[in-house]
C-alpha positions in Angstrom: -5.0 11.3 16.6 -4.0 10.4 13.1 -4.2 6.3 12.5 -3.4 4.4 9.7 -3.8 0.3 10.5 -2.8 -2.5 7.7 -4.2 -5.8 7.9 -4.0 -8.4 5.2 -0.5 -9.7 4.9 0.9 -13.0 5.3 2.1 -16.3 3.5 1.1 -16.8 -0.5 2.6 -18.9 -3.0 3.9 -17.5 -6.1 1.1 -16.4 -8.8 -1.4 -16.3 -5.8 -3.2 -13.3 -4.3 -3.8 -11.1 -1.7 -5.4 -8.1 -0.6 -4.0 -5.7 1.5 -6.8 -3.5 3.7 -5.6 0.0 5.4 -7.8 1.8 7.6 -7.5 5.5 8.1 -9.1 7.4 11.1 -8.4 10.9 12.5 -7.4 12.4 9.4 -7.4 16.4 9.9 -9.3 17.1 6.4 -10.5 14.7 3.9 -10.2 13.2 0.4 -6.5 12.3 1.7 -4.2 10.9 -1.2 -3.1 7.0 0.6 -0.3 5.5 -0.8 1.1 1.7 -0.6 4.8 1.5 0.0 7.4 -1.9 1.0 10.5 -2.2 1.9 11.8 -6.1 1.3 15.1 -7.4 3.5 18.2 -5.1 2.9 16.3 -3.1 0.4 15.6 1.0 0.7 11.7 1.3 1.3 9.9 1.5 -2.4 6.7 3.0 -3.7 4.1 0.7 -4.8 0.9 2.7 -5.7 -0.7 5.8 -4.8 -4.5 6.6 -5.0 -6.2 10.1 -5.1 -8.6 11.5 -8.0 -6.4 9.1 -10.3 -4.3 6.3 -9.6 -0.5 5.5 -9.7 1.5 2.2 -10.0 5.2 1.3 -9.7 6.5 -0.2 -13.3 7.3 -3.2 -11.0 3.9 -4.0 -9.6 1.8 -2.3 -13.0 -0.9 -4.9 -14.3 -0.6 -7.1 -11.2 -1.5 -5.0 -8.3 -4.4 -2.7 -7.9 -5.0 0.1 -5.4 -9.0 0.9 -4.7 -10.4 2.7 -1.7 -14.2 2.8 -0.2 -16.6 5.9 -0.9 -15.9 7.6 2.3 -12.1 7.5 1.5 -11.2 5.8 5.2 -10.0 2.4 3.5 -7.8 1.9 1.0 -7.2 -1.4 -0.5 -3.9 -2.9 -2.6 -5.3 -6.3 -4.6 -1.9 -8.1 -5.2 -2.4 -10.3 -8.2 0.1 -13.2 -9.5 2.7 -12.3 -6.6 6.6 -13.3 -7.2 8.9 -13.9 -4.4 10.3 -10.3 -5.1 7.0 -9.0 -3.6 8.0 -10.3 -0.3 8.6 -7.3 1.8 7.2 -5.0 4.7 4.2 -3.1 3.0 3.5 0.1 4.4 0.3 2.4 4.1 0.6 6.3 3.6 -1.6 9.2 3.8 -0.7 12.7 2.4 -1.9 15.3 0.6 -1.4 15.0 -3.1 -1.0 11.8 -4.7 3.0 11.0 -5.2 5.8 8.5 -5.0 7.8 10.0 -2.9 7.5 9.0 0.5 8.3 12.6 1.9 4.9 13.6 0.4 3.3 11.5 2.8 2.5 12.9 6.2 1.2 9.1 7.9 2.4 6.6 7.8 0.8 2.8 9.5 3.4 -0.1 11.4 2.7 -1.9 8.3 2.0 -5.6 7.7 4.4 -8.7 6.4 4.2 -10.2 2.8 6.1 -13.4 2.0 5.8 -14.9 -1.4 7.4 -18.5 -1.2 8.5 -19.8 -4.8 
């Protein structure tokens, strides 16, 4: 059984940090693309970043957020730098197989984990 479990979220102030963990088990192959996604209050459910081979960032979150994973490709990490209250959302962790922003690329999906920015 596929798994995808976020942990990390929760209250920061505006230009703080965070670091947003996602932990992958039962993956039927390996090497798996993992993607970040969010979707704030009353807003369609965006892509953040993306992380295969090579990396991918939404113009929104480029230069402030950066997605990383561990060697054996189970973990995959988003480090949110200088956060703005516009961050605030629902983030989301992703597994598929090519790197992509679409979220119909993406196979898995975690139950993800609350971000709030307070100004």
């Amino acid at each position: 059984q596929v798994r995808l479990e976020e942990s990390g979220g929760g209250l920061v102030q505006a230009g703080g940090s965070l670091r947003l963990s996602c932990a992958a088990s039962g993956l039927p192959g390996s090497n798996y693309a993992m993607g970040w996604f969010r979707r704030a209050p009353g807003k369609e459910r965006e892509f953040v970043a993306a992380i295969r081979w090579t990396t991918m960032y939404a113009d929104s979150v480029k230069g402030r957020f950066t997605i990383s994973r561990d060697n054996a490709k189970t973990t995959a990490y988003l480090q949110m730098n200088t956060v703005v209250p516009e961050d605030t959302a629902l983030y989301y962790c992703a597994a598929g197989e090519r790197i992509a922003s679409w979220a119909g690329d993406y196979n898995y999906w975690g139950q993800g984990t609350q971000v709030t920015v307070s100004s």
